[in-house]
C-alpha positions as CSV (number, residue, x, y, z in Angstrom):
1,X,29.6,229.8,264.2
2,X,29.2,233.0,266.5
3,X,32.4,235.4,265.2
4,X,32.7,236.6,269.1
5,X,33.8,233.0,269.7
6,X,31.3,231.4,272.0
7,X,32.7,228.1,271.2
8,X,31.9,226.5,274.5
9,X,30.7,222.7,274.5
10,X,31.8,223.0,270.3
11,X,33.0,220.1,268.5
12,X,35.7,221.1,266.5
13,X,38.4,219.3,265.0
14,X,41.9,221.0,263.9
15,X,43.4,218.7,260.9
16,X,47.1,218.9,261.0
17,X,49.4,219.7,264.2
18,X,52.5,219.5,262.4
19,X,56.3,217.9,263.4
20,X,56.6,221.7,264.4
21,X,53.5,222.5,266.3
22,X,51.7,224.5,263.2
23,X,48.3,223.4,265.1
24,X,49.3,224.1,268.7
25,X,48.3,227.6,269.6
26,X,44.7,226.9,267.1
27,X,44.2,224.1,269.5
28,X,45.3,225.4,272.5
29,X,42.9,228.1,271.5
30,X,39.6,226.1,271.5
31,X,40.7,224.2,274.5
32,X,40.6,227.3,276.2
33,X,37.9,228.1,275.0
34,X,35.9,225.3,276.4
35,X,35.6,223.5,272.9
36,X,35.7,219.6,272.3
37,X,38.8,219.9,270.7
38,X,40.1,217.0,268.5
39,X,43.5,217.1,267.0
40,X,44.2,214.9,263.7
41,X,47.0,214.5,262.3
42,X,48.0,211.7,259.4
43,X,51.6,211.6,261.7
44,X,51.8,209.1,264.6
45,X,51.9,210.2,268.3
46,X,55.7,209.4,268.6
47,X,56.4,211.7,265.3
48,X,54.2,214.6,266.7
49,X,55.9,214.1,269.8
50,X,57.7,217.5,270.1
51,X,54.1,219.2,269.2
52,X,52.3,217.1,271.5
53,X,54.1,218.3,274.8
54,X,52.9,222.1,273.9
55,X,49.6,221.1,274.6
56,X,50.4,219.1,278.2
57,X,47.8,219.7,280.5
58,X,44.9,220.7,277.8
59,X,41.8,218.5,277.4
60,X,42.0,217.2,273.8
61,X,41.0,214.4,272.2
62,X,43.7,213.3,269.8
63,X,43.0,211.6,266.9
64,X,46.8,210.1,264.9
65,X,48.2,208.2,262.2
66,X,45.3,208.7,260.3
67,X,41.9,210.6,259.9
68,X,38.4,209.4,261.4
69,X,35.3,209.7,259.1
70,X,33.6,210.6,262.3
71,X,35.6,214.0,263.2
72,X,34.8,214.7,259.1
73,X,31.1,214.4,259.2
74,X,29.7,214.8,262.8
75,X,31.7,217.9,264.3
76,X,30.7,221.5,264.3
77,X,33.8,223.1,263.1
78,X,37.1,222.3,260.8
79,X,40.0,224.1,261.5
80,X,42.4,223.4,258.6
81,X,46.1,223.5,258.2
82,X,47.4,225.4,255.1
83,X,48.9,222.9,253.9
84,X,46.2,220.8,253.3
85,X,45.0,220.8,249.8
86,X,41.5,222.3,249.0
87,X,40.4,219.4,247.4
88,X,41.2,216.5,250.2
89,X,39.0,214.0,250.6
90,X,38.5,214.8,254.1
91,X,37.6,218.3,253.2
92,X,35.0,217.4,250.7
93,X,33.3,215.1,253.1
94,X,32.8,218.0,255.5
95,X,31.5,219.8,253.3
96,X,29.3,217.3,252.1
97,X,28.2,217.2,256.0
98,X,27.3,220.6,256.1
99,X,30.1,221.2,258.0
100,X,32.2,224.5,258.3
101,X,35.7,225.1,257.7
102,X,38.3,227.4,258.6
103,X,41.9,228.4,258.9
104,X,44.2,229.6,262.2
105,X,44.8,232.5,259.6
106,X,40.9,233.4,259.0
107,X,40.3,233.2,262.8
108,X,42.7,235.3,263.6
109,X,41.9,238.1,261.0
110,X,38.2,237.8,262.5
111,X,39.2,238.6,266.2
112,X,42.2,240.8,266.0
113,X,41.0,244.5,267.5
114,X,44.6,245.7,266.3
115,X,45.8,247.0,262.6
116,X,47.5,244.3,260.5
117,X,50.5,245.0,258.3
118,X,50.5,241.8,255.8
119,X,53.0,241.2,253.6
120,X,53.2,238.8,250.6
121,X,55.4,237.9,247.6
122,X,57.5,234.8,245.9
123,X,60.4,236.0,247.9
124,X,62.2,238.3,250.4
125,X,58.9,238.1,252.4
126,X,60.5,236.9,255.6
127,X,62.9,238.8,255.8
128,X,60.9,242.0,254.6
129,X,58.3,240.7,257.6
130,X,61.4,240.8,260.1
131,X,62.6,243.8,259.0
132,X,58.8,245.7,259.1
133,X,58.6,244.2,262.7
134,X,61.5,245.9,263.9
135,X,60.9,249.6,262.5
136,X,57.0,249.3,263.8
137,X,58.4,247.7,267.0
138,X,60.0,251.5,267.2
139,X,56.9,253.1,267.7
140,X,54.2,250.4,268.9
141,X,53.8,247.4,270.9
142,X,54.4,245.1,267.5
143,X,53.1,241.8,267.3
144,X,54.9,239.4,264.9
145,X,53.5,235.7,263.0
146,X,52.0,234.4,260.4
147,X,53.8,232.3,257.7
148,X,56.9,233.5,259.3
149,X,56.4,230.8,262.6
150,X,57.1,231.7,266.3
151,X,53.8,231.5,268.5
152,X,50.3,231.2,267.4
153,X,48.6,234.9,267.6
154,X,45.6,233.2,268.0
155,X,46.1,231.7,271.3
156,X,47.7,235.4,272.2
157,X,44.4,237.5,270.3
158,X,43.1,238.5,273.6
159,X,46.6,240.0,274.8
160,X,46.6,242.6,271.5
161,X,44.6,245.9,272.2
162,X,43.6,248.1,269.2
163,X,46.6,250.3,269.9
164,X,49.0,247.7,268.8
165,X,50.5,247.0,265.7
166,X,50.0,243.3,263.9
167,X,52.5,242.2,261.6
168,X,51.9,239.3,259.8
169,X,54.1,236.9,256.7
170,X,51.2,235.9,254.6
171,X,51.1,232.8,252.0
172,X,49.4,232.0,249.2
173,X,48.1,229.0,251.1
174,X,47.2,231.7,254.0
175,X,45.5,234.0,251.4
176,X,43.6,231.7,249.1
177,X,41.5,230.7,252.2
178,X,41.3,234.2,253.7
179,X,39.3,235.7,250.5
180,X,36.5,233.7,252.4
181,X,36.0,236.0,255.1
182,X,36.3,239.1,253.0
183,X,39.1,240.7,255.0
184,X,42.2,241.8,254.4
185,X,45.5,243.9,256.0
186,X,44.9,247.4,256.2
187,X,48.5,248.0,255.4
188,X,49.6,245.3,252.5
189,X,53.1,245.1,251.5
190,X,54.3,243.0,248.2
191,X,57.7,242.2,247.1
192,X,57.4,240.5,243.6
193,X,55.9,238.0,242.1
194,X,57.3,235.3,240.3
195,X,56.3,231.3,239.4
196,X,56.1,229.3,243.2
197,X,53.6,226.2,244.7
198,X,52.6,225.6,241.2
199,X,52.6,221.9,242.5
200,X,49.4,223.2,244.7
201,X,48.0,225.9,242.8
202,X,48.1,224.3,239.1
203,X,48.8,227.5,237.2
204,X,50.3,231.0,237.5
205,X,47.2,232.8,237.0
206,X,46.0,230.7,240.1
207,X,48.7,231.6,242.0
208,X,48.7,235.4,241.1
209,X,44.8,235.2,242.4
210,X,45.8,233.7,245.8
211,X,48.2,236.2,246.3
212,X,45.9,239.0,244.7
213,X,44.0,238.5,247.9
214,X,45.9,240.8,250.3
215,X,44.6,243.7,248.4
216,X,41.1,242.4,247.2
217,X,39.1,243.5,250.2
218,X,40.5,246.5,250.8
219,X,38.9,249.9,252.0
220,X,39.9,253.4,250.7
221,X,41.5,254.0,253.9
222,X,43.9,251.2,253.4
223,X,47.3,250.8,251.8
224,X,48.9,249.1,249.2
225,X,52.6,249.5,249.5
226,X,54.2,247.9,246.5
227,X,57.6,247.1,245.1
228,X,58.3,249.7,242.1
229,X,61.0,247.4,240.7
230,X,58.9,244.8,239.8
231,X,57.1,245.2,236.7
232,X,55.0,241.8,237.5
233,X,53.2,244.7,240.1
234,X,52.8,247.2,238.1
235,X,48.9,246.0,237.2
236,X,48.4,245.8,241.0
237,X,48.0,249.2,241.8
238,X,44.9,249.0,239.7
239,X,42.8,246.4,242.1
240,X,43.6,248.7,245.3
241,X,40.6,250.3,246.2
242,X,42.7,253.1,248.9
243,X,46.5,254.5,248.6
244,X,49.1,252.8,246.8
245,X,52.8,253.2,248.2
246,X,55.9,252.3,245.5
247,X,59.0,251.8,247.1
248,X,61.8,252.2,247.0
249,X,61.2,255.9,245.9
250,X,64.6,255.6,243.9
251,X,67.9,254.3,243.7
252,X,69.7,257.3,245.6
253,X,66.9,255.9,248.7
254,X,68.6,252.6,248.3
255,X,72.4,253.9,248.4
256,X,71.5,255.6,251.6
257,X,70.5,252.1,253.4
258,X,73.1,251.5,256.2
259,X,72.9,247.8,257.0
260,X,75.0,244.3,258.0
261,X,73.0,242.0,255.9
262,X,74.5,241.7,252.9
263,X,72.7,242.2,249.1
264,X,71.2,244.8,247.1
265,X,67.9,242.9,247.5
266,X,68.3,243.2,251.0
267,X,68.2,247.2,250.7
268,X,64.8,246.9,249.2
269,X,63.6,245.0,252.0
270,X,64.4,247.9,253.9
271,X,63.1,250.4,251.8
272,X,59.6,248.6,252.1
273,X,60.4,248.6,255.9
274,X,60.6,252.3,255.9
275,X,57.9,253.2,253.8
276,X,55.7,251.3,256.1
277,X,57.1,253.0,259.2
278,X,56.4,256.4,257.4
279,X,52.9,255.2,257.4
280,X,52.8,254.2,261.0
281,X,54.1,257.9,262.0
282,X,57.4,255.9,263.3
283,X,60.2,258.2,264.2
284,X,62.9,258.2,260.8
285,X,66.1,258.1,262.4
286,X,65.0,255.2,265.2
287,X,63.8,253.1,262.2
288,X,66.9,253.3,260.7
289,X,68.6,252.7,263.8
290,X,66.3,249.7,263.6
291,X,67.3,248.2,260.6
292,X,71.1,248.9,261.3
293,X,70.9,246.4,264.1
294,X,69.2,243.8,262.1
295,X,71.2,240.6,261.8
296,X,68.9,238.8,259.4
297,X,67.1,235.4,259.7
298,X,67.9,232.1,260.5
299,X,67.9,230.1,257.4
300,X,68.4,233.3,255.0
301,X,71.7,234.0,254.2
302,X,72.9,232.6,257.7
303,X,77.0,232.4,258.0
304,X,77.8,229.2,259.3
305,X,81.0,228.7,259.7
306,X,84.6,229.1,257.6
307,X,86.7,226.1,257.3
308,X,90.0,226.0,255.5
309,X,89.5,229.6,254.0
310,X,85.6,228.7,252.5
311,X,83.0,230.2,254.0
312,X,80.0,228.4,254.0
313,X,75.9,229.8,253.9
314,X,72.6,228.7,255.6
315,X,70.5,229.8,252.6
316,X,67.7,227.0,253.3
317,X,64.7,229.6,253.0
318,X,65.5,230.0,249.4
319,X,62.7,227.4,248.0
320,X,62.6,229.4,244.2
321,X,65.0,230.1,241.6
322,X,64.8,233.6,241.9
323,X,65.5,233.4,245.9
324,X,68.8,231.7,244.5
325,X,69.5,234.6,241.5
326,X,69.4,236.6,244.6
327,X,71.8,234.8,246.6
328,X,74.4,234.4,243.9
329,X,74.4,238.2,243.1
330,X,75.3,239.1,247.2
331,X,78.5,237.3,247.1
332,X,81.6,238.3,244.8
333,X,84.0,235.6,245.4
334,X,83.9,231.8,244.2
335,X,80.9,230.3,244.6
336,X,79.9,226.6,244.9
337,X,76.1,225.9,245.4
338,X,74.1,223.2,246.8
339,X,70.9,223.1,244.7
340,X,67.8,220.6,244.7
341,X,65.0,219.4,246.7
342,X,61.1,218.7,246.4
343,X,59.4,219.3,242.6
344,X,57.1,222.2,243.0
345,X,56.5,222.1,238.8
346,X,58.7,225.4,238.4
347,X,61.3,225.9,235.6
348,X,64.7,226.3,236.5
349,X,65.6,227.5,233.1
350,X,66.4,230.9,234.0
351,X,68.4,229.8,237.2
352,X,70.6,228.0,234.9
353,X,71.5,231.0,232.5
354,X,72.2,233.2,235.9
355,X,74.8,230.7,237.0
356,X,76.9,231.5,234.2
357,X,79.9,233.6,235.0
358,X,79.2,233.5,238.3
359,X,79.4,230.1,240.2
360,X,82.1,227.7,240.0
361,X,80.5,224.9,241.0
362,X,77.2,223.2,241.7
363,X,75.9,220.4,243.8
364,X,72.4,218.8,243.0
365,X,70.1,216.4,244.4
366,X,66.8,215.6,245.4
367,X,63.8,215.2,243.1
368,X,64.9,217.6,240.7
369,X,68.7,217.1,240.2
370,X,68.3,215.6,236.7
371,X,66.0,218.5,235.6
372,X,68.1,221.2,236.8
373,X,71.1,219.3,235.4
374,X,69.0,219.2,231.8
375,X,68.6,223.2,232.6
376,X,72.1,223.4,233.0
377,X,73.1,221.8,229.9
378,X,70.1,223.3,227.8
379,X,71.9,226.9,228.7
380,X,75.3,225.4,227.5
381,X,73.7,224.4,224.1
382,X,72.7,228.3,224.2
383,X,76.2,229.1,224.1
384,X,77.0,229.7,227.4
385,X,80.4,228.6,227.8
386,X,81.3,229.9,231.6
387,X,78.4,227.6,233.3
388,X,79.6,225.6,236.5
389,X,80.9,222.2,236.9
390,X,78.6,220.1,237.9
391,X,78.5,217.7,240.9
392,X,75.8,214.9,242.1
393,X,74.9,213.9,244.8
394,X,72.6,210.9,245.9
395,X,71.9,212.6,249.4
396,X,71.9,215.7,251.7
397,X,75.1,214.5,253.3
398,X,76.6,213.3,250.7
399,X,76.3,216.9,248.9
400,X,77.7,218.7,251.9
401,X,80.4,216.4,251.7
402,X,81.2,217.4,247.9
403,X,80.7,221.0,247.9
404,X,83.4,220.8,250.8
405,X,85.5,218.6,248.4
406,X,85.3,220.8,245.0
407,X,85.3,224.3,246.9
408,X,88.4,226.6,247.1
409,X,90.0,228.6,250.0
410,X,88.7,232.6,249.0
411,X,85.4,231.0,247.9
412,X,81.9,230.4,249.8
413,X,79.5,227.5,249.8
414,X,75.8,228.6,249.4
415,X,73.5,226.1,250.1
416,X,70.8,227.9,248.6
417,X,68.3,225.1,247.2
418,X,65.4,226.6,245.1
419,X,62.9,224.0,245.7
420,X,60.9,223.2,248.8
421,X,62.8,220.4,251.7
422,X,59.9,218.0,251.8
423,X,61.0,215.0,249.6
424,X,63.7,214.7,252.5
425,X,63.1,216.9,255.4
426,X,60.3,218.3,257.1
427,X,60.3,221.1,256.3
428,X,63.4,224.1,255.6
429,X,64.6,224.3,259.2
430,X,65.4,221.0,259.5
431,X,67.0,221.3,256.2
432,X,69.6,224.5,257.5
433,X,70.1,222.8,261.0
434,X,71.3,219.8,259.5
435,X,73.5,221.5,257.3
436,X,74.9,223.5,260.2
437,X,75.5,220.6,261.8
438,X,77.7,219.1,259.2
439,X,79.7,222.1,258.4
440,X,80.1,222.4,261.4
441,X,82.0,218.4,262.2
442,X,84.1,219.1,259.6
């Protein structure tokens, strides 16, 4: 396929639109430019609806419910979702067709005239892609996407001139495909590293490789800016082939970190902010500024609401353990958590020790209530004698309802999951809106 994009008269198929419209800008993208576009999606029309009326007006074909053998064997291109699993069936008749395959992600790394700032890691990425957006946004015209969701820069590519600045949240989903093209970020910031998607990836050493990515095609001009306390990056410096950047430089940097959000971890964020503003020639003081005025994300940390005395936490980003250690160690008073959700094959072992001492109470459900409760009661056999009481629940409502029940006025309700939404939602959002919503009617 001609990388200048002469796709005109093309027949190329994107697999996977997505509840959320995860495939609208890639195939409002093609549409444009004069491809046979065909969107499939294993979702019906009425479930897609919300995606389907971004793409009102387009000329695309629309293949849903279900797959056609014909879009996987007689079309010119695949444009794949990230979520879909390398070895799909779909995927390997394509291949088997001679046909190629690509990502939104891979596209856009191939057209973008502009420098990318990528950042990875198990977790804090988000909010450490936010908070990067703003200080660059000080000095450039800063473009912001990736894993972190708002418009597809793809269908925006031809907007971005090479004096801009690209920020982008990158996942090991993202990355394992973009090792194909041989590209990377010239600036490539990572947070930590720590067992995730092992559901997907199979083993940590696979896992570490897909992230390993963001610094594997790197030039000696480029920049690996890297979290210094994290000892699982310590043997990353080694595969950057330019400059390597530790943050924070010490702890007295870290003291000096005005900002609302609250957490220790959160001053990190900004120190990886700042270190890539430093790089970017951005102005100290406004980036500061910058940061000062960031209210965090949706979804991370999000206050909600305080009834009768307990405050209660949107924490719905938190799909890990350690995004929960995290959460636990920004709050001082009483703590009751909601914990559970979709089994992405990661132990919750050291979870369980962390929560004793320092949370009351905790709520579980979803597919991996039972193991965390098994966790829970392993680190009691240990001889920890301060762990939580612990509640379940048979649904999302239902354990909403009970960390409201077993809380106590002075206290705060994290619901702060460490596992993925998907065995009931579709995906996090839905997960922290709903819970809004129900804090909210009591």
């Amino acid at each position: 396929m001609d990388e200048r994009g002469d796709f005109k008269g093309k027949r190329v198929v994107v697999m996977g639109l997505g509840r959320f419209g995860g495939g609208a800008g890639t195939a409002r993208f093609f549409a444009r430019a004069g491809a046979h576009t065909i969107v499939t999606d294993k979702a019906d029309a009425e479930k897609l609806a919300g995606s389907l009326r971004q793409l009102e007006g387009l000329e695309i074909e629309y293949h849903l419910g279900g797959h056609c053998d014909s879009d996987f064997k007689e079309s010119d291109l695949i444009v794949v979702n990230p979520a879909v699993p390398d070895d799909s069936p779909w995927l390997q008749m394509a291949r088997a067709n001679g046909i190629a395959i690509t990502t939104e992600m891979n596209l856009f790394f191939e057209r973008c005239p502009a420098p990318i700032i990528g950042i990875t890691g198990s977790n804090g990425k988000s909010t450490t892609t936010a908070m990067i957006h703003a200080v660059v946004s000080c000095g450039y015209r800063a473009w912001l996407g990736g894993n972190i969701g708002g418009e597809s820069l793809l269908a925006r590519v031809e907007e971005i001139g090479p004096e801009d600045r690209v920020v982008l949240e990158l996942s090991s989903f993202q990355l394992e495909r973009l090792d194909e093209t041989g590209r990377c970020p010239q600036v490539a910031v990572v947070t930590n590293i720590s067992p995730n998607h092992l559901d997907r990836h199979g083993t940590m050493a696979n896992y570490v490789r897909a992230k390993q990515v963001i610094l594997r095609h790197q030039t000696a001009d480029d920049y690996a800016v890297l979290c210094g306390q994290e000892d699982s990056l310590r043997d990353w410096a080694g595969l950057a082939k330019g400059n390597v950047v530790w943050y924070p430089a010490d702890e007295a940097e870290l003291e000096g970190i005005e900002l609302v959000v609250p957490g220790r971890h959160n001053r990190i964020n900004a120190a990886a902010a700042l270190a890539v503003g430093r790089l970017m020639g951005v102005d100290e003081s406004r980036a500061r500024k910058a940061l000062l005025g960031f209210k965090g994300l949706p979804h991370r940390l999000e206050f909600v609401a305080e009834k009768d005395g307990v405050r209660y936490y949107n924490d719905s980003i938190a799909t890990t353990p350690e995004s929960v250690m995290v959460a636990i160690d920004a709050f001082d008073e009483p703590k009751t958590i909601i914990l559970g959700g979709y089994d992405k094959k990661i132990s919750f072992e050291p979870l369980a020790e962390k929560l004793a001492g320092r949370v009351e109470q905790v709520v579980l459900l979803g597919q991996v209530r039972d193991q965390i409760e098994r966790a829970i009661l392993k680190a009691r056999d240990k001889g920890n004698t301060l762990l939580p009481h612990i509640q379940l629940a048979d649904g999302f409502e239902q354990a909403v309802g009970l960390a409201r029940e077993v809380s106590r006025p002075g206290g705060v309700v994290l619901m702060s999951p460490a596992c993925a939404s998907y065995d009931m939602f579709s995906n996090f959002q839905q997960r922290g809106e709903i819970f809004r919503t129900l804090v909210n009617c009591f």
